[in-house]
mmCIF file as Biopython writes it, N, C-alpha, C and O atoms, coordinates in Angstrom:
data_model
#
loop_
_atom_site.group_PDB
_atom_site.id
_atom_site.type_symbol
_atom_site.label_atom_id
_atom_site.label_alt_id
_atom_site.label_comp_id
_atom_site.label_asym_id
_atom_site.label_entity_id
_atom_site.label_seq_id
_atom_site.pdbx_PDB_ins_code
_atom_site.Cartn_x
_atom_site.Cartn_y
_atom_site.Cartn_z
_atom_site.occupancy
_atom_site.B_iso_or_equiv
_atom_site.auth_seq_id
_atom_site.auth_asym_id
_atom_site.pdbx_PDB_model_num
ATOM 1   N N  . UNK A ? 1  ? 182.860 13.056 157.780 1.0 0.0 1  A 1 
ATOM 2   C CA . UNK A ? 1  ? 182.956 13.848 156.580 1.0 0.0 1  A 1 
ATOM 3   C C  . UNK A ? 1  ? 181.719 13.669 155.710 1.0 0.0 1  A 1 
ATOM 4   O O  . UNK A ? 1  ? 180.902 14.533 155.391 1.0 0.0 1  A 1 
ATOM 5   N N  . UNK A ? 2  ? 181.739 12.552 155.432 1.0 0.0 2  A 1 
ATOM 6   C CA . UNK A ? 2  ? 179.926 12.248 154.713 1.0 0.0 2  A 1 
ATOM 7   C C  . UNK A ? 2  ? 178.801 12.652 155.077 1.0 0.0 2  A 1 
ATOM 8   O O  . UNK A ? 2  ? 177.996 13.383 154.499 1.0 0.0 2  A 1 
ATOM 9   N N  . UNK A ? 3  ? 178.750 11.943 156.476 1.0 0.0 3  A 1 
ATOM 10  C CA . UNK A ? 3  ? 177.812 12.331 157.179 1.0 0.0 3  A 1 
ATOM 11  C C  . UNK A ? 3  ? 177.917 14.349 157.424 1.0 0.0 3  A 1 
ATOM 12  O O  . UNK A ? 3  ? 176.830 14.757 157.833 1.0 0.0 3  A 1 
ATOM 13  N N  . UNK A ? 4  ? 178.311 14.781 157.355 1.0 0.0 4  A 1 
ATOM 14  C CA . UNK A ? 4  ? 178.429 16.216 157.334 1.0 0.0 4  A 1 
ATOM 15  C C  . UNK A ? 4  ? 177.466 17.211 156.424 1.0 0.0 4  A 1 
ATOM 16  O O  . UNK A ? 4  ? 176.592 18.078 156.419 1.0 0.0 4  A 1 
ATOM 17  N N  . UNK A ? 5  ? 178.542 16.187 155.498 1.0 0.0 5  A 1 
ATOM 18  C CA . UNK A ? 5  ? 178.215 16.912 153.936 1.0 0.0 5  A 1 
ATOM 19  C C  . UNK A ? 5  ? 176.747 15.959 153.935 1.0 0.0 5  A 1 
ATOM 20  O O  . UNK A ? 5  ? 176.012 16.523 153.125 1.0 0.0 5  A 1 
ATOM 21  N N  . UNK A ? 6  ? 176.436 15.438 154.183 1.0 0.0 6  A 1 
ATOM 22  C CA . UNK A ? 6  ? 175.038 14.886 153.973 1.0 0.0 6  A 1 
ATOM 23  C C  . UNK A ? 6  ? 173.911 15.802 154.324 1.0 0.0 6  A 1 
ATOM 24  O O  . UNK A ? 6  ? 173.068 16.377 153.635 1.0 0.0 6  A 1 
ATOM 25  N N  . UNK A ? 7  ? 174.232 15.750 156.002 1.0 0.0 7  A 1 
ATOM 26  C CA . UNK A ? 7  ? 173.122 16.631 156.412 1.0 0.0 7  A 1 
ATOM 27  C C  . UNK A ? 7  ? 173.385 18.033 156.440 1.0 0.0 7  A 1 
ATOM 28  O O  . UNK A ? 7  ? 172.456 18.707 156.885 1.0 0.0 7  A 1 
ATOM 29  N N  . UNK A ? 8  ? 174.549 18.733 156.033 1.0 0.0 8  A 1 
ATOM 30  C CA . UNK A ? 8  ? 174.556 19.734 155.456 1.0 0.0 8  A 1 
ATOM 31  C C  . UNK A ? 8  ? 173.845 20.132 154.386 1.0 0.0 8  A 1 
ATOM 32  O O  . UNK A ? 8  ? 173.258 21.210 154.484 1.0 0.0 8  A 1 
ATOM 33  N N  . UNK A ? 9  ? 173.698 19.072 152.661 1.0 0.0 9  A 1 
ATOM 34  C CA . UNK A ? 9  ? 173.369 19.657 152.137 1.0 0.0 9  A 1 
ATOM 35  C C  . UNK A ? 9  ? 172.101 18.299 151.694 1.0 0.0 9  A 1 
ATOM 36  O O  . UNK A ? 9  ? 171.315 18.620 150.803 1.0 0.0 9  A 1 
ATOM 37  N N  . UNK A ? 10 ? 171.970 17.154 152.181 1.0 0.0 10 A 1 
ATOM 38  C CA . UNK A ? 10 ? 170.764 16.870 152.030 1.0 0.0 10 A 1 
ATOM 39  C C  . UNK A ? 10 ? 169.456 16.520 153.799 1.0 0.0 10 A 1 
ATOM 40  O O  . UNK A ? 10 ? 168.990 15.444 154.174 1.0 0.0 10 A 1 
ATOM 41  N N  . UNK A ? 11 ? 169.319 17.611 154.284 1.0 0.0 11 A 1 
ATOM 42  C CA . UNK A ? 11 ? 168.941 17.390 155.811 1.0 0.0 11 A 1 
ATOM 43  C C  . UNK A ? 11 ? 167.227 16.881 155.162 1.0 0.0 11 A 1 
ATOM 44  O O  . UNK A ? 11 ? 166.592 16.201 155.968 1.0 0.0 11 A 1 
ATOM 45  N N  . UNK A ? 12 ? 166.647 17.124 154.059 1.0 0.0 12 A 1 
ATOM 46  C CA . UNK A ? 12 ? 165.199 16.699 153.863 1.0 0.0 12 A 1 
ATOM 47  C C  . UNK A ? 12 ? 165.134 14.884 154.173 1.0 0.0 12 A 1 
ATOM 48  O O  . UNK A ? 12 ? 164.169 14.308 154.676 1.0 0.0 12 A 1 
ATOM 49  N N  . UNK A ? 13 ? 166.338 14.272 153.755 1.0 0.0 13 A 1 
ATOM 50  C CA . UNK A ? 13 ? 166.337 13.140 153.742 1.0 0.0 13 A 1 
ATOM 51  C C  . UNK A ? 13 ? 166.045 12.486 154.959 1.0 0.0 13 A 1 
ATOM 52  O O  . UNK A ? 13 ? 165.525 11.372 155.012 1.0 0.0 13 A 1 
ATOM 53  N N  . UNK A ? 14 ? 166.427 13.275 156.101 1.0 0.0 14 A 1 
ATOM 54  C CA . UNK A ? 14 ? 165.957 12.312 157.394 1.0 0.0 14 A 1 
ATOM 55  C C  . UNK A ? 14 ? 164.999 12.056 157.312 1.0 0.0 14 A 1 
ATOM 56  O O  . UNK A ? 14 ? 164.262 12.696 156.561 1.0 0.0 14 A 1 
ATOM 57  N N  . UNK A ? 15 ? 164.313 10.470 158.407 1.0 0.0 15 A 1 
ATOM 58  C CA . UNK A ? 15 ? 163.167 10.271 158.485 1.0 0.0 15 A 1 
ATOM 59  C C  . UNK A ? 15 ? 162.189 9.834  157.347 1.0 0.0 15 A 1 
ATOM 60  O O  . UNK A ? 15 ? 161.000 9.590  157.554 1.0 0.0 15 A 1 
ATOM 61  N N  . UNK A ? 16 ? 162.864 9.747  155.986 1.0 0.0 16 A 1 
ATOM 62  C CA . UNK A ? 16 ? 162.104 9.276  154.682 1.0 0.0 16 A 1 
ATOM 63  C C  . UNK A ? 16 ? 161.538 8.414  155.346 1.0 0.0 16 A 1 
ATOM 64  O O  . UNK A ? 16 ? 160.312 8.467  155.447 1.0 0.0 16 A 1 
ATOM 65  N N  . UNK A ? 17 ? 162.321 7.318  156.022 1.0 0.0 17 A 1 
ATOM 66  C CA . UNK A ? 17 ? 161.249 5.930  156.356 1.0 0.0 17 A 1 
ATOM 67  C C  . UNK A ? 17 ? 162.575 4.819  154.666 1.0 0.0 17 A 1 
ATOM 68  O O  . UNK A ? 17 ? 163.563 5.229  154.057 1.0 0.0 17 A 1 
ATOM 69  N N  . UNK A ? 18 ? 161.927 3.658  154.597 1.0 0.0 18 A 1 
ATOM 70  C CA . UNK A ? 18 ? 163.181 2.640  154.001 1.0 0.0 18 A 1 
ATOM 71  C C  . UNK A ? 18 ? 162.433 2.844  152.802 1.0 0.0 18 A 1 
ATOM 72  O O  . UNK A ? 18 ? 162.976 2.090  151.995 1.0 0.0 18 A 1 
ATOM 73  N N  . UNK A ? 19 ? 161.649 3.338  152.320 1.0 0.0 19 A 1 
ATOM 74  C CA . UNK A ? 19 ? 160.678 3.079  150.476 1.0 0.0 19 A 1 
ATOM 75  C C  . UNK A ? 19 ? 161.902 3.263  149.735 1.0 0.0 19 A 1 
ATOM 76  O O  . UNK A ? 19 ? 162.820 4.031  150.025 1.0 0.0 19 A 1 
ATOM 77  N N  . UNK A ? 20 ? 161.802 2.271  148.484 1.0 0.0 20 A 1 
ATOM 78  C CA . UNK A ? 20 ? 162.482 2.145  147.676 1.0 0.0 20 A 1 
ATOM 79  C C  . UNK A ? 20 ? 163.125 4.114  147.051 1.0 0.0 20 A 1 
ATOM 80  O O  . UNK A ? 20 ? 164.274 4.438  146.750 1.0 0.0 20 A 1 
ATOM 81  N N  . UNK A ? 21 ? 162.126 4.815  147.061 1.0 0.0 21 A 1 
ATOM 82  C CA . UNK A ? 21 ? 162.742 6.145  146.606 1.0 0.0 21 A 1 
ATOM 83  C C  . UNK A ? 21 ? 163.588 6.650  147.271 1.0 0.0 21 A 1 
ATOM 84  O O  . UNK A ? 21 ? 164.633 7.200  146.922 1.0 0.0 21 A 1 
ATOM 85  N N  . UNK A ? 22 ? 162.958 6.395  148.739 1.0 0.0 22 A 1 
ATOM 86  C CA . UNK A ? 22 ? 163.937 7.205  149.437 1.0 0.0 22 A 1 
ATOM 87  C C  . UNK A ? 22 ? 165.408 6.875  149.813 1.0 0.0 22 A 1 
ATOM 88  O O  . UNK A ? 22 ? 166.283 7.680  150.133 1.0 0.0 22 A 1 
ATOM 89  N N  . UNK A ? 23 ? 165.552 4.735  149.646 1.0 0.0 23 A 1 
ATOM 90  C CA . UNK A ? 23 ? 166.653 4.492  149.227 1.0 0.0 23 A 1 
ATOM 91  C C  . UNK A ? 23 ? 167.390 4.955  148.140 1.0 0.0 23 A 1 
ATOM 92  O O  . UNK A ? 23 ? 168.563 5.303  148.276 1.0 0.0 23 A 1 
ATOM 93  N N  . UNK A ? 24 ? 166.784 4.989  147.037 1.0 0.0 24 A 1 
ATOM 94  C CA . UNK A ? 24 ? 167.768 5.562  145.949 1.0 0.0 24 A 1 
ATOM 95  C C  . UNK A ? 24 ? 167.798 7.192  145.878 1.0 0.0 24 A 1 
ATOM 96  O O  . UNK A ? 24 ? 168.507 7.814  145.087 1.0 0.0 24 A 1 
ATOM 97  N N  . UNK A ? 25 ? 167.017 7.717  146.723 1.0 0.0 25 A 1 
ATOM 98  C CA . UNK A ? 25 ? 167.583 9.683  146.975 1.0 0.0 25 A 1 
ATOM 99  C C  . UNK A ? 25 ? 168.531 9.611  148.046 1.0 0.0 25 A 1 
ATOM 100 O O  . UNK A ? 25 ? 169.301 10.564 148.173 1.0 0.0 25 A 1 
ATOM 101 N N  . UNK A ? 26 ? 168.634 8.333  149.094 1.0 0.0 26 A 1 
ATOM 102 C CA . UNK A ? 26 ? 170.079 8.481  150.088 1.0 0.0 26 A 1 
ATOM 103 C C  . UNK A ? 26 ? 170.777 8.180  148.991 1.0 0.0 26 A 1 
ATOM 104 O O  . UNK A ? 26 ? 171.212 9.228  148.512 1.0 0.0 26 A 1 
ATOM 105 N N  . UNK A ? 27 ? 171.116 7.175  148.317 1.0 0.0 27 A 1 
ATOM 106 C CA . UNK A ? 27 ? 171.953 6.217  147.368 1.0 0.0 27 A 1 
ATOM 107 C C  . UNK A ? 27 ? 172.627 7.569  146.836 1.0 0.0 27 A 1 
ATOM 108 O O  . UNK A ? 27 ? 173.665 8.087  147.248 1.0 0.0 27 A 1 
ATOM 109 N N  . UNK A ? 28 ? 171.885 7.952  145.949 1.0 0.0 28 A 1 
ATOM 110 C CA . UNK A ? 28 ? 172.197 9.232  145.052 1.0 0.0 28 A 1 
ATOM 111 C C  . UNK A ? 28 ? 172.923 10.255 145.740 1.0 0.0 28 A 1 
ATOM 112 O O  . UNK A ? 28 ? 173.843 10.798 145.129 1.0 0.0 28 A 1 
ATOM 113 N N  . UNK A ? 29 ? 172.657 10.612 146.927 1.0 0.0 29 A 1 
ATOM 114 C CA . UNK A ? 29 ? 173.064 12.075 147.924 1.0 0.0 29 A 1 
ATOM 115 C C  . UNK A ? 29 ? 174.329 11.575 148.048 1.0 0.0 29 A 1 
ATOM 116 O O  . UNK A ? 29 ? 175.238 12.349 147.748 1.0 0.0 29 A 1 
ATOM 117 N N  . UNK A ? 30 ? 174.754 9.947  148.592 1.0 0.0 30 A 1 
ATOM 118 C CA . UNK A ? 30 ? 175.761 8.928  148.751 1.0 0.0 30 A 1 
ATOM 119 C C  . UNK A ? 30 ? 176.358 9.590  148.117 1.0 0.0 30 A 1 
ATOM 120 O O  . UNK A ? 30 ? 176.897 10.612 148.541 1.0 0.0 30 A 1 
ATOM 121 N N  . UNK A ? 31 ? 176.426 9.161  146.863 1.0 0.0 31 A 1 
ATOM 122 C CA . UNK A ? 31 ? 177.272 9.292  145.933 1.0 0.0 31 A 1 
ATOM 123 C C  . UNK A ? 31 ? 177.824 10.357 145.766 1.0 0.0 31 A 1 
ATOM 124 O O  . UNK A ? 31 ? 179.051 10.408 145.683 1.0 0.0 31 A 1 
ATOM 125 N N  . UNK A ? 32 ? 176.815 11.785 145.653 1.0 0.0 32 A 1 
ATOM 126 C CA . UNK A ? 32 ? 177.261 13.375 145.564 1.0 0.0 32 A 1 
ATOM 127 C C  . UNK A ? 32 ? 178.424 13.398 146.518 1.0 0.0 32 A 1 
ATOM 128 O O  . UNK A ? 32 ? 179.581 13.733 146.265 1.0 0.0 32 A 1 
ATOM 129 N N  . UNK A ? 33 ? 177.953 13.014 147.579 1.0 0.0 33 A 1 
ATOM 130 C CA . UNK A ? 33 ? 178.975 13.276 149.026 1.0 0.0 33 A 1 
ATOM 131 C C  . UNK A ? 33 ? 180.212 12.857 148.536 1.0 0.0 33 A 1 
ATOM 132 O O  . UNK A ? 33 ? 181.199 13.588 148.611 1.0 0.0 33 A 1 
ATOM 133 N N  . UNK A ? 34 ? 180.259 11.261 147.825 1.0 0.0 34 A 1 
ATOM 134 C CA . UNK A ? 34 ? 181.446 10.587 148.217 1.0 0.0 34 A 1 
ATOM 135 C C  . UNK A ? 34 ? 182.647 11.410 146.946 1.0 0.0 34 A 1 
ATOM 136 O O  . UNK A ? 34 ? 183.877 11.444 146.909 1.0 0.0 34 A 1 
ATOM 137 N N  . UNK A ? 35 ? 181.628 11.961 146.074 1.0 0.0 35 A 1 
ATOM 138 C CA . UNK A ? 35 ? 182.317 12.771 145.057 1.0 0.0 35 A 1 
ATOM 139 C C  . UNK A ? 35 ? 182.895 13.737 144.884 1.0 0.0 35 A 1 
ATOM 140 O O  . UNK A ? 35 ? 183.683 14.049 143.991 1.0 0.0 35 A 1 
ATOM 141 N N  . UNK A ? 36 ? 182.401 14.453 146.040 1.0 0.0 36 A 1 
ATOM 142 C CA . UNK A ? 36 ? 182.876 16.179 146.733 1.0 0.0 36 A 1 
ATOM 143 C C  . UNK A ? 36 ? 183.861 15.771 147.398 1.0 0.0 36 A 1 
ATOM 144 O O  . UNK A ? 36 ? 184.651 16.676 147.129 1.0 0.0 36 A 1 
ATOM 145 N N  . UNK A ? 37 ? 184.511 14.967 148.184 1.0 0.0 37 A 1 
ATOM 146 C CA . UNK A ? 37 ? 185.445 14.948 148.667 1.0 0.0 37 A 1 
ATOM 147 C C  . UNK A ? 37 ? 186.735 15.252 148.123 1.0 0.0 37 A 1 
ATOM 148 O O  . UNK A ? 37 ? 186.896 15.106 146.912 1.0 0.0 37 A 1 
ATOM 149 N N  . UNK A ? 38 ? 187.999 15.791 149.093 1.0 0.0 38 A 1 
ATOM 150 C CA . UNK A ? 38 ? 188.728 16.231 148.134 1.0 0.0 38 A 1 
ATOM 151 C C  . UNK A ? 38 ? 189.779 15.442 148.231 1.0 0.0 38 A 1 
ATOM 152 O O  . UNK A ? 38 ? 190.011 15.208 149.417 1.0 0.0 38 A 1 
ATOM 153 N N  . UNK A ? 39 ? 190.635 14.846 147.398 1.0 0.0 39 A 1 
ATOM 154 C CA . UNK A ? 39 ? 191.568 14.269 147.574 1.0 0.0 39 A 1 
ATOM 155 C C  . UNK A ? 39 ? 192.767 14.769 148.844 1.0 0.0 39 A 1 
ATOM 156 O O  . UNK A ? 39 ? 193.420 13.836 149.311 1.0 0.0 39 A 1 
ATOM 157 N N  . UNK A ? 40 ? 192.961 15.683 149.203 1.0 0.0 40 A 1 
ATOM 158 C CA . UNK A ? 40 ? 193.754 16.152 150.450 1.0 0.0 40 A 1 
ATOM 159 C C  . UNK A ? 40 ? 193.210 15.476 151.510 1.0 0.0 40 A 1 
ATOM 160 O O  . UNK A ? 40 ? 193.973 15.208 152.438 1.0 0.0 40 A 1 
ATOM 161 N N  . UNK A ? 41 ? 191.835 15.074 151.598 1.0 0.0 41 A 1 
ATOM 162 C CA . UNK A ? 41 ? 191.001 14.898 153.025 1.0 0.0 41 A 1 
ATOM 163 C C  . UNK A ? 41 ? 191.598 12.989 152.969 1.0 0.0 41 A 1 
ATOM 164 O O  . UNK A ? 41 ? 192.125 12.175 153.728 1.0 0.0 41 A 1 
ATOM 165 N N  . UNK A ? 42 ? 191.106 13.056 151.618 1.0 0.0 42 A 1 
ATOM 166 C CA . UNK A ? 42 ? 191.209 11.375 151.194 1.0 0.0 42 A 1 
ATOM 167 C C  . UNK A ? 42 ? 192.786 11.120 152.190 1.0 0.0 42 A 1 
ATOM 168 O O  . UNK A ? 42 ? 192.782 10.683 153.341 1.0 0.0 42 A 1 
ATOM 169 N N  . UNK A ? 43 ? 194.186 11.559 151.320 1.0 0.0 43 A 1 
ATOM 170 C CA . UNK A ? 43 ? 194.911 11.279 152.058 1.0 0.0 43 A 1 
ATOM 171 C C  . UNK A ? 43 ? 195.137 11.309 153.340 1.0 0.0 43 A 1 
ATOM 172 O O  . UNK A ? 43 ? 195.528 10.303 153.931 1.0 0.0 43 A 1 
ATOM 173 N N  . UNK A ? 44 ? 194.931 12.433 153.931 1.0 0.0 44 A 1 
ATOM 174 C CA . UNK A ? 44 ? 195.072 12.840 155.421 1.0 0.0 44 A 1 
ATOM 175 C C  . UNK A ? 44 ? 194.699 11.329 156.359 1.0 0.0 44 A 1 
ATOM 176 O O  . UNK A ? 44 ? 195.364 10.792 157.244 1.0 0.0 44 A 1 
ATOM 177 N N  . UNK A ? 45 ? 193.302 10.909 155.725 1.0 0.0 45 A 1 
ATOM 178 C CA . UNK A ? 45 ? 192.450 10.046 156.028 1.0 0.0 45 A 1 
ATOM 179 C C  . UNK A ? 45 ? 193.597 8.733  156.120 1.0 0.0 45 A 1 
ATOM 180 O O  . UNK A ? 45 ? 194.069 8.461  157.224 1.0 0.0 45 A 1 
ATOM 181 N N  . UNK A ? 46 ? 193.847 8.258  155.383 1.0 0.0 46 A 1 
ATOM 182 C CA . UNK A ? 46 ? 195.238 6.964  154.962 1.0 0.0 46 A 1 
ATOM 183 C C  . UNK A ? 46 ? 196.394 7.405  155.341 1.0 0.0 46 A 1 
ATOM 184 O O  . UNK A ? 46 ? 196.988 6.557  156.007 1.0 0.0 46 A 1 
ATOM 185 N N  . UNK A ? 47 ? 197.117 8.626  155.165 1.0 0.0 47 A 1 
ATOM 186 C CA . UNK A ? 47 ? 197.787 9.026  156.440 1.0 0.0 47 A 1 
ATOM 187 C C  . UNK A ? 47 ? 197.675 8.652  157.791 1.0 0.0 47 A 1 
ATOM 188 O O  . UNK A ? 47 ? 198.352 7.682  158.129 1.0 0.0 47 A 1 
ATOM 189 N N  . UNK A ? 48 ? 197.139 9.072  158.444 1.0 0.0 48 A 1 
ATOM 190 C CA . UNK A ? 48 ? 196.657 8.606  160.117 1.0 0.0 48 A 1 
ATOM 191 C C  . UNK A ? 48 ? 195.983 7.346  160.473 1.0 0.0 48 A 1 
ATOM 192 O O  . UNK A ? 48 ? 195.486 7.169  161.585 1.0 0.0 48 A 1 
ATOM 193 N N  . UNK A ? 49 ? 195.965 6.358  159.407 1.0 0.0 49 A 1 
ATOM 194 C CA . UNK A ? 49 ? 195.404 5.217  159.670 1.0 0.0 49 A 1 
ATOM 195 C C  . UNK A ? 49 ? 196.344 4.404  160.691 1.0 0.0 49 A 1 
ATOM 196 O O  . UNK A ? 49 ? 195.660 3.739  161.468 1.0 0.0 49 A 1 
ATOM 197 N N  . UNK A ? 50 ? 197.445 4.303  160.856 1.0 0.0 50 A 1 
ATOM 198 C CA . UNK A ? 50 ? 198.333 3.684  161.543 1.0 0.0 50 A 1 
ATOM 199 C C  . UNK A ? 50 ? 198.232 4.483  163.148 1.0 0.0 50 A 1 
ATOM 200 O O  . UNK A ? 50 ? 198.626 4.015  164.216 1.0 0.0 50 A 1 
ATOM 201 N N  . UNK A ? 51 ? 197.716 5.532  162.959 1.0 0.0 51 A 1 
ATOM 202 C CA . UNK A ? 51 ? 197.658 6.431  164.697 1.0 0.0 51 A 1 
ATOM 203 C C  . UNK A ? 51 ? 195.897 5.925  165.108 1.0 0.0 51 A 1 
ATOM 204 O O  . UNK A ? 51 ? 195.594 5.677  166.276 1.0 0.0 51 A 1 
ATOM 205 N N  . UNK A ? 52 ? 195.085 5.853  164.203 1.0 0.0 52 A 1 
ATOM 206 C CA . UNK A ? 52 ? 193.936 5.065  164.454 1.0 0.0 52 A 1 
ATOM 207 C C  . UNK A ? 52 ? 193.523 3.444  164.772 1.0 0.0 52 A 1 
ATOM 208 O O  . UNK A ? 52 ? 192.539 2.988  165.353 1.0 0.0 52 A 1 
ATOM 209 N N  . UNK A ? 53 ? 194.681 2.774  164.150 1.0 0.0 53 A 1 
ATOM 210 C CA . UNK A ? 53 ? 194.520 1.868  165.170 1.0 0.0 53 A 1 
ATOM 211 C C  . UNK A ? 53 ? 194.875 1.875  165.651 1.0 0.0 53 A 1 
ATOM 212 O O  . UNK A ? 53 ? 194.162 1.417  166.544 1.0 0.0 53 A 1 
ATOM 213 N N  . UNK A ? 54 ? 196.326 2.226  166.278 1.0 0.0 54 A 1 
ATOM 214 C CA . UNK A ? 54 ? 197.024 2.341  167.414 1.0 0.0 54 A 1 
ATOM 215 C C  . UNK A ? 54 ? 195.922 2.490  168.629 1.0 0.0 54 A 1 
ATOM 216 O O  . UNK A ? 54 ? 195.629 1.713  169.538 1.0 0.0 54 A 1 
ATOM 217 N N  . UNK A ? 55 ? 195.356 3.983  168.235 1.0 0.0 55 A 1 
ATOM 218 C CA . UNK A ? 55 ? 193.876 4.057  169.756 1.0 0.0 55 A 1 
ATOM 219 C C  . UNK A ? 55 ? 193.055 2.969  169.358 1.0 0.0 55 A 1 
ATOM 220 O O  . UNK A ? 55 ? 192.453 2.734  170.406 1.0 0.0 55 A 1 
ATOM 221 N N  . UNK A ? 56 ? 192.742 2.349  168.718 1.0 0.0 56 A 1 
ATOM 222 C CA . UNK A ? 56 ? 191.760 1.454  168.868 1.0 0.0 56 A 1 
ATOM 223 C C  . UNK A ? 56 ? 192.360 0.195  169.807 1.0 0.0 56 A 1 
ATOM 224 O O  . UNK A ? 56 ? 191.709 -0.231 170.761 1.0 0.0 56 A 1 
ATOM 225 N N  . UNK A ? 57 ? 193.730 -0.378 169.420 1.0 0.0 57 A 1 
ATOM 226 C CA . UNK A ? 57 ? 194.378 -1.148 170.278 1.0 0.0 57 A 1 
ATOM 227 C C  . UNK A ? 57 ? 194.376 -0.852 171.751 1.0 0.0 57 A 1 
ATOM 228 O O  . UNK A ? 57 ? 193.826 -1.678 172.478 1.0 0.0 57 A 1 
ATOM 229 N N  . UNK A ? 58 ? 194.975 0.327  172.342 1.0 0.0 58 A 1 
ATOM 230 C CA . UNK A ? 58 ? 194.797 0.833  172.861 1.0 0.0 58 A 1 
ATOM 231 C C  . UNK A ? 58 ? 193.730 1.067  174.183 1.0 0.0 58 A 1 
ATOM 232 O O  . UNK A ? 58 ? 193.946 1.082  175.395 1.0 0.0 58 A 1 
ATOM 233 N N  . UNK A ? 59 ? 192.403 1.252  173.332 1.0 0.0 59 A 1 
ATOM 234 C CA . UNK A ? 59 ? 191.285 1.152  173.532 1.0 0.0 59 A 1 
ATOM 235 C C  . UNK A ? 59 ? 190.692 0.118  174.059 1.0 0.0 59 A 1 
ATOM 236 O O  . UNK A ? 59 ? 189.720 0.075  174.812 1.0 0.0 59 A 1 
ATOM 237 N N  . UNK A ? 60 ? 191.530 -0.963 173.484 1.0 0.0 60 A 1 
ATOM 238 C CA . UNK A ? 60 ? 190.650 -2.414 173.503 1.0 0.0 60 A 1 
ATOM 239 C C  . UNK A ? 60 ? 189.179 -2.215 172.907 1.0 0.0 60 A 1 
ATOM 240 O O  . UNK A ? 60 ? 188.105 -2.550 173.406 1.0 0.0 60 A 1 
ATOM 241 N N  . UNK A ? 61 ? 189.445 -1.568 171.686 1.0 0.0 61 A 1 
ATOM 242 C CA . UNK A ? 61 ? 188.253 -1.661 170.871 1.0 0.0 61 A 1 
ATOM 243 C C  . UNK A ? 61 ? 187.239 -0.563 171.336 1.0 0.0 61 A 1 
ATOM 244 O O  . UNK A ? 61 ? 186.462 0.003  170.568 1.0 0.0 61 A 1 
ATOM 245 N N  . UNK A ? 62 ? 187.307 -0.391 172.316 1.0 0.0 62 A 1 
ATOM 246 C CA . UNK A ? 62 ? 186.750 1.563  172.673 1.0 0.0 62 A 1 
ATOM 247 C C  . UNK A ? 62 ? 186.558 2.334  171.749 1.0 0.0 62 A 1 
ATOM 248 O O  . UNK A ? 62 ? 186.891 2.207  170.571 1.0 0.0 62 A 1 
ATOM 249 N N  . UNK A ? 63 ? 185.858 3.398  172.394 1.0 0.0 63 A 1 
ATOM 250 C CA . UNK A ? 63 ? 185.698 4.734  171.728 1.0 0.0 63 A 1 
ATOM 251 C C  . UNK A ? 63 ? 187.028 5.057  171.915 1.0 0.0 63 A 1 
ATOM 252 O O  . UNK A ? 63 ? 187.577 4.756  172.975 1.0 0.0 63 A 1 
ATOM 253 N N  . UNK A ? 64 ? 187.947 5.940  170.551 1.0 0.0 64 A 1 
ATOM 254 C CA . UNK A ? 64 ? 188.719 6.772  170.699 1.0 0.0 64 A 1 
ATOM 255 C C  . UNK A ? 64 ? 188.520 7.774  170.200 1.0 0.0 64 A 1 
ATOM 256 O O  . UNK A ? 64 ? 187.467 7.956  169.589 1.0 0.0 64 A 1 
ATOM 257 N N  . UNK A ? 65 ? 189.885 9.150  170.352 1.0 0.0 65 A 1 
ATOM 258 C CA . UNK A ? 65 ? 189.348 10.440 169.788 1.0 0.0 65 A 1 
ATOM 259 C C  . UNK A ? 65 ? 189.009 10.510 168.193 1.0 0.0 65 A 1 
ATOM 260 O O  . UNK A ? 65 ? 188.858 11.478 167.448 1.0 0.0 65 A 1 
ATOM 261 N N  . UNK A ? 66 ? 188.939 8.884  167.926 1.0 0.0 66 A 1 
ATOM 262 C CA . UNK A ? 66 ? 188.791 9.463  166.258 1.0 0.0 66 A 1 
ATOM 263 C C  . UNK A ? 66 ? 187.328 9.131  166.102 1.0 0.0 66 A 1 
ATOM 264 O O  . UNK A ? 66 ? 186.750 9.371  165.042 1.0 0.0 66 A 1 
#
């Protein structure tokens, strides 16, 4: 979901390289992202936490479909 909305709406940011600016223009984008989210997604998210580990158990720590 972050990652989405990240390079959806900040894609210039790849590749800055680690300089202090370009940490605090991810930092900042961070934040936009984590702010747009909508509370429906939020829950859904804590909803299905109990079916996510389940595959991770599962898994034995694997990739699962989540």
């Amino acid at each position: 979901m972050l990652k989405d909305y990240l390079n959806k709406h900040f894609p210039h940011l790849k590749g800055q390289g680690e300089s202090q600016q370009a940490r605090q223009a991810f930092r900042n984008a961070i934040e936009q992202a984590w702010n747009a989210l909508d509370q429906k997604v939020i829950n859904a998210c804590i909803n299905s936490m109990k079916k996510r580990v389940e595959a991770v158990i599962l898994a034995k720590g694997w990739y699962t479909a989540y």
